[in-house]
TORTIZA-454463 format. One record per residue (C-alpha): residue number from 1; residue in three letters; y, z, x. Coordinates in nm, 3 decimals, padded with zeros to 5 digits. Layout:
{site NUM,"ala",{Y,Z,X}}
...
END
This chain:
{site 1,"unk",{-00.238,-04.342,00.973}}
{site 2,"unk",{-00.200,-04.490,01.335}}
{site 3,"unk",{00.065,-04.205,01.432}}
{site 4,"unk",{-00.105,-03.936,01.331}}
{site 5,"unk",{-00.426,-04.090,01.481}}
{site 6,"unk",{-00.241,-04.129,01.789}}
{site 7,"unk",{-00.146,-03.760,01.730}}
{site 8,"unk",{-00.525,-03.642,01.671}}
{site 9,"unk",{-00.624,-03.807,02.008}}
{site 10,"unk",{-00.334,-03.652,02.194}}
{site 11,"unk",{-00.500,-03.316,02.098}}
{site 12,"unk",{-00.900,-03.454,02.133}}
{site 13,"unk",{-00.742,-03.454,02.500}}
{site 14,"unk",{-00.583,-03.150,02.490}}
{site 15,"unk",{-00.867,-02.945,02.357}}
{site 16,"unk",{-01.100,-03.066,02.691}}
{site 17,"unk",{-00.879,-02.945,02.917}}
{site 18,"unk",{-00.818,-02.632,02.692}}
{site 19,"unk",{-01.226,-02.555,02.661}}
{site 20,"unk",{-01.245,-02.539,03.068}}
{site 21,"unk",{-01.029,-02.264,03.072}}
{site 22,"unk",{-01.069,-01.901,03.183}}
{site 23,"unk",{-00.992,-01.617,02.950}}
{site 24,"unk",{-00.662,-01.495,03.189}}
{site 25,"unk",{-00.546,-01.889,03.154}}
{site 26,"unk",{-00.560,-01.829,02.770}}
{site 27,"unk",{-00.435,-01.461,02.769}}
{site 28,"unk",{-00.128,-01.526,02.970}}
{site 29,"unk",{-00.026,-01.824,02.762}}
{site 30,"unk",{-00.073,-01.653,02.411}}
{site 31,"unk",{00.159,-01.349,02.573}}
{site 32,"unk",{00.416,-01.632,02.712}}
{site 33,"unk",{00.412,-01.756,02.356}}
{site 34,"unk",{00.524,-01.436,02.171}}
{site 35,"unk",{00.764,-01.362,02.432}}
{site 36,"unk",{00.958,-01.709,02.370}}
{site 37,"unk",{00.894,-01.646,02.006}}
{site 38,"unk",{01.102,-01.375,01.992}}
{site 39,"unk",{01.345,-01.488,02.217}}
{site 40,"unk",{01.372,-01.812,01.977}}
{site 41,"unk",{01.408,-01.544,01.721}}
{site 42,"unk",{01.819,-01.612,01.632}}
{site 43,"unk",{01.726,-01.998,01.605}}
{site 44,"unk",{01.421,-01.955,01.442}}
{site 45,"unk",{01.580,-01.734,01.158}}
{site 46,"unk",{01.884,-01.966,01.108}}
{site 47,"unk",{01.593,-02.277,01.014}}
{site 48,"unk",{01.471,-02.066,00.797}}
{site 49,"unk",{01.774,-01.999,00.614}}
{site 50,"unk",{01.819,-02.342,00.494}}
{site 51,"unk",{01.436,-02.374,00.439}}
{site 52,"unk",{01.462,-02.089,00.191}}
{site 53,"unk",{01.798,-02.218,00.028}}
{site 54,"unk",{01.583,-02.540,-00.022}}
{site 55,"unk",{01.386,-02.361,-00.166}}
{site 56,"unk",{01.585,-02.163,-00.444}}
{site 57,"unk",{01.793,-02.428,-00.492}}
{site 58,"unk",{01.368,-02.626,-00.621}}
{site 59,"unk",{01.323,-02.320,-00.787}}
{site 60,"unk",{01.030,-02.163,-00.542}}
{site 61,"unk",{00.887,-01.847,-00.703}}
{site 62,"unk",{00.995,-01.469,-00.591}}
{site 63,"unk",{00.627,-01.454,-00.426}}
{site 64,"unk",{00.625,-01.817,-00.273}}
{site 65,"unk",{01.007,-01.721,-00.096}}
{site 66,"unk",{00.845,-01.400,00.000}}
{site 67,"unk",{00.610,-01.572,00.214}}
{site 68,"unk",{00.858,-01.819,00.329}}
{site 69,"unk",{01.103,-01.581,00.438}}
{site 70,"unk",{01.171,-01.473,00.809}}
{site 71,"unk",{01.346,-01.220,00.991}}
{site 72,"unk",{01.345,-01.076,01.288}}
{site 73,"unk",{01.105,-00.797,01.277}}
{site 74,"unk",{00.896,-01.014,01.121}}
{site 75,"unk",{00.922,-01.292,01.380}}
{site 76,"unk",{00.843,-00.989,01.607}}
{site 77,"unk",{00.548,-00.838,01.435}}
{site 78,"unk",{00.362,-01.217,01.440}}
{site 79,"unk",{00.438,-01.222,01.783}}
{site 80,"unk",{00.302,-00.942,01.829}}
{site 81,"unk",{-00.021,-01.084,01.634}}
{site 82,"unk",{-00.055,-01.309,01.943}}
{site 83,"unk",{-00.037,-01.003,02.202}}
{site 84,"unk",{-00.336,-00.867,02.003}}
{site 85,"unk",{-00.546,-01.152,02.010}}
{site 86,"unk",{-00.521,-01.171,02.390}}
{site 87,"unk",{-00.651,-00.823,02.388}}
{site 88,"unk",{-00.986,-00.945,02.212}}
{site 89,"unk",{-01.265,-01.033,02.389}}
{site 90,"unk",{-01.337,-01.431,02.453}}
{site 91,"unk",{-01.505,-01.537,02.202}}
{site 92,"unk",{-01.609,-01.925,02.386}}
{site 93,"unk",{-01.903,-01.879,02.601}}
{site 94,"unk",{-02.058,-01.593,02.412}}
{site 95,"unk",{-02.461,-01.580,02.365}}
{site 96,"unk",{-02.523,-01.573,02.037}}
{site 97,"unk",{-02.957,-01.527,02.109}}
{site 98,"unk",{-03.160,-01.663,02.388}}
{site 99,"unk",{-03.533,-01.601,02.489}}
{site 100,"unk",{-03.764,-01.759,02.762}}
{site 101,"unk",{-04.037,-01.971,02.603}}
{site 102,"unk",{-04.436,-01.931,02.702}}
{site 103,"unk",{-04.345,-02.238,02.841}}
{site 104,"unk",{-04.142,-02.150,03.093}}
{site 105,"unk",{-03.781,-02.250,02.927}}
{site 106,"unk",{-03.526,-02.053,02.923}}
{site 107,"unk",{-03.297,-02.125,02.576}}
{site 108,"unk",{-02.937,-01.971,02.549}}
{site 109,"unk",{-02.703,-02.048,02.247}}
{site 110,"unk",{-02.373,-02.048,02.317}}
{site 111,"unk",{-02.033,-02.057,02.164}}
{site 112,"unk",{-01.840,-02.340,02.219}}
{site 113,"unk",{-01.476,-02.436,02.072}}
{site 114,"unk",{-01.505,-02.703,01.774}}
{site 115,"unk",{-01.231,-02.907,01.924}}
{site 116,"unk",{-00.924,-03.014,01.740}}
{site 117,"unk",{-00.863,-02.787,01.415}}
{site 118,"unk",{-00.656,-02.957,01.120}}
{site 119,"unk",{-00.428,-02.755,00.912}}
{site 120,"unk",{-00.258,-02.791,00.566}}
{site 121,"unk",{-00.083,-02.510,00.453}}
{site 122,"unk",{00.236,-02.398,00.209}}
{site 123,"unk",{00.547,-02.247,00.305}}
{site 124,"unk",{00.355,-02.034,00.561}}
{site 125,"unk",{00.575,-02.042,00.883}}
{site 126,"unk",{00.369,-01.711,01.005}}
{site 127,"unk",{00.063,-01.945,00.959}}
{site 128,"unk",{00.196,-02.179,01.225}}
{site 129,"unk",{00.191,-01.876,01.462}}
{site 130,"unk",{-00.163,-01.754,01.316}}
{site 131,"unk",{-00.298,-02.124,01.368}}
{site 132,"unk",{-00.186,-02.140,01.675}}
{site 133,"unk",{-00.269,-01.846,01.882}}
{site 134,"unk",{-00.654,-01.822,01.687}}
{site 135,"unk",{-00.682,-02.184,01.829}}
{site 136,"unk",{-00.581,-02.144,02.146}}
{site 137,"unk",{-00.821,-01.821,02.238}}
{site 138,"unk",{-01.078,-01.999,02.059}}
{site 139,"unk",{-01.044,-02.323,02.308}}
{site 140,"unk",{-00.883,-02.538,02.014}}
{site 141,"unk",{-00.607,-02.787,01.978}}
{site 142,"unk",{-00.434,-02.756,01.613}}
{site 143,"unk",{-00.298,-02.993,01.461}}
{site 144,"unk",{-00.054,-02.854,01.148}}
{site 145,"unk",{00.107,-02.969,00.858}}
{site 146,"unk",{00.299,-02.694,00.686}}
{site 147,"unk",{00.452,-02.881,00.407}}
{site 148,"unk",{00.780,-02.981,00.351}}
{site 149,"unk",{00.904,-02.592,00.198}}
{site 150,"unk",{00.920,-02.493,00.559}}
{site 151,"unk",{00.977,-02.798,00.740}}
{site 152,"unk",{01.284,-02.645,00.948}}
{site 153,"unk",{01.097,-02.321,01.007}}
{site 154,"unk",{00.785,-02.540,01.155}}
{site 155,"unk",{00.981,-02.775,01.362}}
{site 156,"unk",{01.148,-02.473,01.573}}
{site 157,"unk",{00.823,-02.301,01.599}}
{site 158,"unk",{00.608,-02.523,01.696}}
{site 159,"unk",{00.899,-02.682,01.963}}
{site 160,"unk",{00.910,-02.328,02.099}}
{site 161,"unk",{00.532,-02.230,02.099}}
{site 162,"unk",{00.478,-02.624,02.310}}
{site 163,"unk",{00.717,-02.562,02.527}}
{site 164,"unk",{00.593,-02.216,02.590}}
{site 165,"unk",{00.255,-02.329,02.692}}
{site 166,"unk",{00.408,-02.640,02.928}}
{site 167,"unk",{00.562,-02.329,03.085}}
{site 168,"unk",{00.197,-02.182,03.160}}
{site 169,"unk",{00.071,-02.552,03.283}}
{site 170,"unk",{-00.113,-02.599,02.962}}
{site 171,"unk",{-00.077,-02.911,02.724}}
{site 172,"unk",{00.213,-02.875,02.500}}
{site 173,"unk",{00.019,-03.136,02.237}}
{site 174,"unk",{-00.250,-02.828,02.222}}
{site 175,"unk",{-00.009,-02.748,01.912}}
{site 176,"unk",{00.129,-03.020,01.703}}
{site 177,"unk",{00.266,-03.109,01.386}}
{site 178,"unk",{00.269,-03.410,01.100}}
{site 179,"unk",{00.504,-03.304,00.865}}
{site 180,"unk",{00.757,-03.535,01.007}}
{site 181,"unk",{00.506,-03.805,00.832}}
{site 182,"unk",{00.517,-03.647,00.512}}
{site 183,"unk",{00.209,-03.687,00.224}}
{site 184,"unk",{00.096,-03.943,00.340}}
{site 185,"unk",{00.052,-03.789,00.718}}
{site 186,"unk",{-00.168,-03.526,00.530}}
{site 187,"unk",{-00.384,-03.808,00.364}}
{site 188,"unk",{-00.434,-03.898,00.751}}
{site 189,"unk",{-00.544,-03.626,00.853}}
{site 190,"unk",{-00.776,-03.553,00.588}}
{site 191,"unk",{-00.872,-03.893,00.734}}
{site 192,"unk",{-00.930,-03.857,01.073}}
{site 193,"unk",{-01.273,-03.822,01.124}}
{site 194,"unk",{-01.460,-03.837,01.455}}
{site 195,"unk",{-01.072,-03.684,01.617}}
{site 196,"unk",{-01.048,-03.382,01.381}}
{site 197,"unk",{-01.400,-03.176,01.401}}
{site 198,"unk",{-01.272,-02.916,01.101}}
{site 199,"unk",{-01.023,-02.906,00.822}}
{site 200,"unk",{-00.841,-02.584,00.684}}
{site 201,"unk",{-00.633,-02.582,00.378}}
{site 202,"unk",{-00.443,-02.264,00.296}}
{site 203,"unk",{-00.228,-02.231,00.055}}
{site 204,"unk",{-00.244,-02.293,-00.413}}
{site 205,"unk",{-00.535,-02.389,-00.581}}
{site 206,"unk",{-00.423,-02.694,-00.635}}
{site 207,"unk",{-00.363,-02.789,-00.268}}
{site 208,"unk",{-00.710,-02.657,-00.143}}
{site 209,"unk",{-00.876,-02.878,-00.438}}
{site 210,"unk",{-00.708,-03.174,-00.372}}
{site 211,"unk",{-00.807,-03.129,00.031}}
{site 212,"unk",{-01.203,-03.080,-00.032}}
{site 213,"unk",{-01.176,-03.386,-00.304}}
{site 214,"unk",{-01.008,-03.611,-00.071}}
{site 215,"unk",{-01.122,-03.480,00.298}}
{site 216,"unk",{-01.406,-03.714,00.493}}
{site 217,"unk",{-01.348,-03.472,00.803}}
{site 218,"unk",{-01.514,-03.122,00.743}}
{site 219,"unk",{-01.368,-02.857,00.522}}
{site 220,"unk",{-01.355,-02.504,00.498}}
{site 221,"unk",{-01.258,-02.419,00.189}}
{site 222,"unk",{-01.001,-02.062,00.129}}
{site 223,"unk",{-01.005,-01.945,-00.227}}
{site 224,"unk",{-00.747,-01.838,-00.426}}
{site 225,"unk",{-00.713,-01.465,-00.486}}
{site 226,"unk",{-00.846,-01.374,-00.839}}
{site 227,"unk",{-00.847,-01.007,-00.707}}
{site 228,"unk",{-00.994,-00.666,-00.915}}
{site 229,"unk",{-00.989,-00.353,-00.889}}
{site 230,"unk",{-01.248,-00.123,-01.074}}
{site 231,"unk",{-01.159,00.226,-01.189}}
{site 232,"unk",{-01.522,00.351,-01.237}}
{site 233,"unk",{-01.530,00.679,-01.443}}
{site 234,"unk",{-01.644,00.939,-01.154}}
{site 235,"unk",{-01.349,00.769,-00.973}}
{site 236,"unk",{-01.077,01.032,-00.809}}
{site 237,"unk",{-00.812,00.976,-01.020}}
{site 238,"unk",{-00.538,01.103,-00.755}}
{site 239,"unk",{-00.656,00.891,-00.525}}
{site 240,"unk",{-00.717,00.578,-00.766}}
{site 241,"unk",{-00.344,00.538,-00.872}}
{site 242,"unk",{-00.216,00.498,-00.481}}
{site 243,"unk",{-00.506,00.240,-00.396}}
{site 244,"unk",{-00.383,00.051,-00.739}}
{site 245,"unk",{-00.028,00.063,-00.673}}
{site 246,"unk",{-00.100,-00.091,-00.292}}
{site 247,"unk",{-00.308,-00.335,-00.386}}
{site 248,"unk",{-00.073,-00.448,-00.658}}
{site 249,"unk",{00.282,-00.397,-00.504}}
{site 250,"unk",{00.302,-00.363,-00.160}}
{site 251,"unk",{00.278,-00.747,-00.096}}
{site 252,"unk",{00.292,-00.940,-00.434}}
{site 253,"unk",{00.263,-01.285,-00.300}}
{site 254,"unk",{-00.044,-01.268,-00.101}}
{site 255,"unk",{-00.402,-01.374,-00.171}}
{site 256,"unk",{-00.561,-01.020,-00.149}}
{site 257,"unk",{-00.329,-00.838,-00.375}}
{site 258,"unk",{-00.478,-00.744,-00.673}}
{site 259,"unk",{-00.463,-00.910,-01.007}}
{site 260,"unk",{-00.708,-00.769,-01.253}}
{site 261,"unk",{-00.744,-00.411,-01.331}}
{site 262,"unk",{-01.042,-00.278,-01.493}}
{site 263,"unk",{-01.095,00.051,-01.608}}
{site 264,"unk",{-01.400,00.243,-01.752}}
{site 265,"unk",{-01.383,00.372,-02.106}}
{site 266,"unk",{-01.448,00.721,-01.963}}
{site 267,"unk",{-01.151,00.785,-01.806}}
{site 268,"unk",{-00.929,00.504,-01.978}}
{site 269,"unk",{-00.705,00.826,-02.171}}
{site 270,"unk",{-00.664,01.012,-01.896}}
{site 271,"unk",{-00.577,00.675,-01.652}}
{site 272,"unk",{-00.446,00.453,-01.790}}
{site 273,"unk",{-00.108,00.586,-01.944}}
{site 274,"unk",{-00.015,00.754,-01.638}}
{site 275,"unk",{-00.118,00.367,-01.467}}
{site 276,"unk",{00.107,00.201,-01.651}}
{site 277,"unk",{00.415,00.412,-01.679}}
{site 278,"unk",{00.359,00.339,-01.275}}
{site 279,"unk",{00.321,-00.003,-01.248}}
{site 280,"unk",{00.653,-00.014,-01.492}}
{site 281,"unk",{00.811,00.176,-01.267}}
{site 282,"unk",{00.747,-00.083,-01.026}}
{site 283,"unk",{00.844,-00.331,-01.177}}
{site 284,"unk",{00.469,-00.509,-01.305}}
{site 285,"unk",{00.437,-00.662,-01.625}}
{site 286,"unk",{00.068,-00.586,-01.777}}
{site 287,"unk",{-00.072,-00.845,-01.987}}
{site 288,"unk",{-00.318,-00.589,-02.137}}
{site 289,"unk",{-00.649,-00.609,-02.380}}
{site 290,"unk",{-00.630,-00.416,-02.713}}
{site 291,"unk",{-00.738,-00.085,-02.555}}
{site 292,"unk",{-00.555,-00.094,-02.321}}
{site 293,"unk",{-00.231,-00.218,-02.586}}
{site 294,"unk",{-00.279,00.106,-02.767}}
{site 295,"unk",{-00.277,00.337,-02.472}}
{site 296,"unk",{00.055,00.215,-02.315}}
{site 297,"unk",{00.341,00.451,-02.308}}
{site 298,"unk",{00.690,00.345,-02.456}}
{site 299,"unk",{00.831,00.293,-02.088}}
{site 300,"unk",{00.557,00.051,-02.014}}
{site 301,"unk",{00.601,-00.304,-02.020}}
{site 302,"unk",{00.255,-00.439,-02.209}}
{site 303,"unk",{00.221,-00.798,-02.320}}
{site 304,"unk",{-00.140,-00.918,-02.495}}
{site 305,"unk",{-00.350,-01.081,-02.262}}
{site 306,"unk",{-00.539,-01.396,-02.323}}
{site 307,"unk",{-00.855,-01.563,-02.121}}
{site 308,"unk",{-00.588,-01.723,-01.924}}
{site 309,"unk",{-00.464,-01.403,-01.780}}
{site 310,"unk",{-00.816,-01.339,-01.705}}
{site 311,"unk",{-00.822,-01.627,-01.465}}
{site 312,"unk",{-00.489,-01.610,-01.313}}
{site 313,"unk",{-00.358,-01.511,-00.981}}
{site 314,"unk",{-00.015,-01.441,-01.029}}
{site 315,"unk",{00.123,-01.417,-00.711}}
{site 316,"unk",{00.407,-01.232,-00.883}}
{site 317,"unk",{00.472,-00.861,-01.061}}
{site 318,"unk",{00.179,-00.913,-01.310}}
{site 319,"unk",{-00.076,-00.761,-01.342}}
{site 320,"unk",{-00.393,-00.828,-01.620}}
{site 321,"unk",{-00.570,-00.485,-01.739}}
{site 322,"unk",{-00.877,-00.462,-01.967}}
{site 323,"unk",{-01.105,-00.169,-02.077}}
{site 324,"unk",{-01.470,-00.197,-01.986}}
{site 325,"unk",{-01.753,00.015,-02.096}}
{site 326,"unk",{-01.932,00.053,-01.802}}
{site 327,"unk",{-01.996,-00.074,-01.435}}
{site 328,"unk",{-02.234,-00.392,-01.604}}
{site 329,"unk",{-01.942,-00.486,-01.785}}
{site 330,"unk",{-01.733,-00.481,-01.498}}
{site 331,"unk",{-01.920,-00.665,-01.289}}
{site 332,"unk",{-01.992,-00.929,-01.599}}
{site 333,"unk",{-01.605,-01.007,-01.604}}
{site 334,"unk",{-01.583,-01.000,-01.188}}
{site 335,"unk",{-01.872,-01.294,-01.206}}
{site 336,"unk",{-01.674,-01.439,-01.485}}
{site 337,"unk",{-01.368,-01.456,-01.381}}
{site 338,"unk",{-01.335,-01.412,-00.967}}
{site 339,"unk",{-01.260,-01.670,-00.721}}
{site 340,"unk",{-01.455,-01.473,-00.542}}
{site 341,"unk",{-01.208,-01.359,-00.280}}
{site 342,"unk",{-01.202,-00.984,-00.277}}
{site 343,"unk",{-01.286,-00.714,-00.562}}
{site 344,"unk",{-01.282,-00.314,-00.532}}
{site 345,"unk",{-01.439,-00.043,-00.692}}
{site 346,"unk",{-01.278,00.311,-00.706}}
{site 347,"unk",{-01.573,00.548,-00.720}}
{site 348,"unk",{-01.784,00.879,-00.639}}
{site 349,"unk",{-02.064,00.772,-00.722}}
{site 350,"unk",{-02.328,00.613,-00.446}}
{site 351,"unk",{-02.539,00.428,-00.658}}
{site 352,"unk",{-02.264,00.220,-00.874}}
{site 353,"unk",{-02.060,00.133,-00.537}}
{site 354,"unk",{-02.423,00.021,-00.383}}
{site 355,"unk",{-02.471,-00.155,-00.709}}
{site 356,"unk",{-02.117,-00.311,-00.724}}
{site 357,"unk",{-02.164,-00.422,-00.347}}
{site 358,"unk",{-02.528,-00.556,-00.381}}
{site 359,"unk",{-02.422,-00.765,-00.722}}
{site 360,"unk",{-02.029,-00.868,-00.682}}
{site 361,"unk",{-02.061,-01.218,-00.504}}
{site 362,"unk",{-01.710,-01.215,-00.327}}
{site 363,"unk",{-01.605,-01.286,00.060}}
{site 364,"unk",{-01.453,-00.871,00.067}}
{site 365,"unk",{-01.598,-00.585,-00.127}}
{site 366,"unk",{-01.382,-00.280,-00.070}}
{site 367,"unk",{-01.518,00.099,-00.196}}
{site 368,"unk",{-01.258,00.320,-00.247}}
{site 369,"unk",{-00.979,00.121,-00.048}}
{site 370,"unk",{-00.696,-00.096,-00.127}}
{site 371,"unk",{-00.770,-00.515,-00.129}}
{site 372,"unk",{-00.499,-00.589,00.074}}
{site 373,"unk",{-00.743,-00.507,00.345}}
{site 374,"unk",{-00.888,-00.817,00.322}}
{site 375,"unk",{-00.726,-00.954,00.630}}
{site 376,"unk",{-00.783,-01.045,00.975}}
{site 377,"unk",{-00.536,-00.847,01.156}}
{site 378,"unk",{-00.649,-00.551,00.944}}
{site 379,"unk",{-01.009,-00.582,00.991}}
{site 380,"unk",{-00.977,-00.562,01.354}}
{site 381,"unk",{-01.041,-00.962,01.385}}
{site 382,"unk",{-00.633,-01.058,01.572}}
{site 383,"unk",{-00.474,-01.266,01.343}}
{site 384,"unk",{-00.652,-01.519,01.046}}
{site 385,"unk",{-00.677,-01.853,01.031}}
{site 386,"unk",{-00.711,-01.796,00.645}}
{site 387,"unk",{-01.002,-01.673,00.434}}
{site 388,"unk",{-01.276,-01.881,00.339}}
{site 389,"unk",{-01.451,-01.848,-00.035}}
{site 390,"unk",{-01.737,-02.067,00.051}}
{site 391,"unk",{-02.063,-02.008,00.198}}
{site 392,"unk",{-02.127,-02.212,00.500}}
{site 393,"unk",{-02.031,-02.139,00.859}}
{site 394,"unk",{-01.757,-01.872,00.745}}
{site 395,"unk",{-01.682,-01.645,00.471}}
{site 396,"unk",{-01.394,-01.367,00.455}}
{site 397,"unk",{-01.107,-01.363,00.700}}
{site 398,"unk",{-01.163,-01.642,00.984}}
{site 399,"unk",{-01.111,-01.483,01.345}}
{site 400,"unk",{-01.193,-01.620,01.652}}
{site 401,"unk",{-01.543,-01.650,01.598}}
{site 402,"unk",{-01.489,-01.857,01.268}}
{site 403,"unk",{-01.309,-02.128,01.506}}
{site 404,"unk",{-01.608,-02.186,01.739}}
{site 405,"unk",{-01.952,-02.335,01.738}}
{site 406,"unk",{-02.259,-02.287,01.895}}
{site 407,"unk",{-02.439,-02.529,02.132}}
{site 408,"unk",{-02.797,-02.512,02.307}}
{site 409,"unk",{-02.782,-02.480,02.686}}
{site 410,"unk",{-03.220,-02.525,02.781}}
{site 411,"unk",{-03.321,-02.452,03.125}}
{site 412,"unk",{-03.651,-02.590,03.291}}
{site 413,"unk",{-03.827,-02.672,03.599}}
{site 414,"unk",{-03.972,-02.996,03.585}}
{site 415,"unk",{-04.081,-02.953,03.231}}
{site 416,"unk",{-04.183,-03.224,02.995}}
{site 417,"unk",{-04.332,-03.238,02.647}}
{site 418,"unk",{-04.686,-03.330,02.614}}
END
């Protein structure tokens, strides 16, 4: 507790001198940062070679290595996450409303940086990056603990993302990490209120539950991605199978990839074999409801599904399929069954995708477009700090904006109250 106290007041310090800064300060350090990034790129790979052995040799998941893993190009295209944020506009000192009173006062609300962001996350090394670069616009001092899966990836990154900002005369400590403390530095962070103002966990269900149990500093909470995908029956079939086959395969070990497909009766025939002889072809296993049992092909690899598959998010080449009647049934099993993350509807027809937007309660509705859109970099926002399922402050991917508050700035003349 009394390192990674000492660590949390390192970066209380940090953050001051960070929220004084100009937006050209910030911009040229996040750019200085993805240059030495990919310059570190050769070390940064070989750390996480071993981290990855570690983790076959603990028997890590296909999906969980897929996040872990690091290359190159892909040490290139998160640097390159950094060069976009600097491109966005400064989110600290924005007016979020202001008005002049009868009185005579003039009110402004402001954004302001929330001041030393915690982070607890799973064999995410690109989330290191992400953390680091949304703080830093934002005014904010992270402080990160990316769990012990990519330990050897973390320690080079954050080392060269410090070092990168000492070059630019900012605090180094603006980015630190606890992993070197283990568990129990987590339990101290979770700990550390009055040093850390907010608390993001990112990563399993069981991870993010154990955070918002245990947490006395403020949490956002990210969801898990119970994800769905609605085939409605005036849906363009051409265009449906694409969207599925995206949102399904193109990243399997990601929150926003899809892991429920529904399909209306109507169209279920015509669908639904040509579906799954695709999704065999690429490799998914559908755990599939009666209807859907009778209508697979020979080629396609169909298992029964049970209310477990229902709930699950895979995070692997699965993929749970059920036949609905209709958009209320549809929606019925969304508000069953969601984490309330993202869902999608594949339709024609204006009034059910007003009707599925209006009544599914998720962070990301998507008409007619894949799920893996749910994302910051996607949506235009720079990179994400994660995506929160809850309902206060933030919701959806969490930008810049996410990572700031708001404070009240009132200007008088002598005023006083009677």
């Amino acid at each position: 507790m009394a390192e990674v106290r000492a660590v949390a007041e390192r970066a209380k310090t940090a953050s001051r001198r960070l929220a004084t800064a100009d937006r050209a300060t910030k911009d040229a350090a996040l750019h200085a940062m993805a240059d030495a990034l990919v310059a570190a790129g050769p070390r940064i790979v070989e750390a996480n070679a071993a981290d990855l052995d570690r983790g076959r040799s603990n028997g890590m998941s296909q999906g969980l290595l897929d996040r872990l893993a690091l290359s190159q190009e892909r040490i290139e295209v998160i640097a390159d996450a950094l060069r976009e944020l600097a491109a966005l506009p400064d989110p600290v000192g924005e007016v979020v409303r202001g008005q002049t009173l009868p009185n005579g006062l003039r009110l402004r609300q402001l954004r302001v940086p929330m001041g030393v962001v915690g982070m607890i996350y799973e064999a995410r090394p690109n989330v290191t990056v992400d953390a680091a670069g949304l703080a830093l616009k934002s005014g904010n001092a992270v402080i990160l603990r990316g769990g012990s899966a990519a330990a050897s990836s973390n320690q080079v990154i954050v080392q060269v993302l410090a070092e990168a900002l000492e070059e630019r005369g900012l605090p180094g400590r603006l980015v630190q990490s606890i992993d070197a403390w283990g568990r129990p530095g987590a339990v101290a962070l979770m700990h550390a209120r009055g040093l850390v103002d907010v608390l993001v966990p990112r990563g399993g269900a069981d991870l993010i539950q154990t955070v918002v149990r245990e947490a006395t500093v403020p949490v956002i909470e990210t969801g898990v991605g119970n994800v769905h995908v609605f085939v409605d029956e005036s849906a363009d079939l051409d265009q449906a199978l694409p969207i599925l086959l995206n949102a399904k395969t193109q990243r399997v070990g990601v929150c926003n990839a899809a892991e429920t497909l529904l399909v209306h009766r109507e169209v279920a025939d015509e669908f639904l074999p040509i579906a799954l002889a695709s999704l065999a072809d690429a490799g998914v296993t559908v755990h599939g409801d009666e209807e859907t049992l009778a209508l697979a092909p020979e080629e396609a690899a169909v298992v029964p599904a049970t209310d477990d598959d229902w709930a699950r998010e895979y995070l692997s080449l699965d993929l749970a399929v059920r036949v609905v009647s209709g958009l209320d049934e549809a929606i019925e099993h969304i508000r069953r069954w969601s984490s309330g993350h993202t869902e999608a509807i594949l339709t024609r027809d204006l009034r059910a995708s007003e009707r599925f937007v209006a009544e599914v309660d998720s962070a990301a509705v998507m008409v007619n477009a894949s799920t893996r859109f749910t994302d910051g970099g996607q949506l235009g926002l720079g990179a994400e700090i994660g995506i929160s399922t809850q309902k206060l402050h933030a919701r959806g991917p969490m930008g810049l904006a996410e990572l700031t508050t708001t404070k009240w700035v009132v200007h008088g003349d002598g005023h006083v109250r009677p």
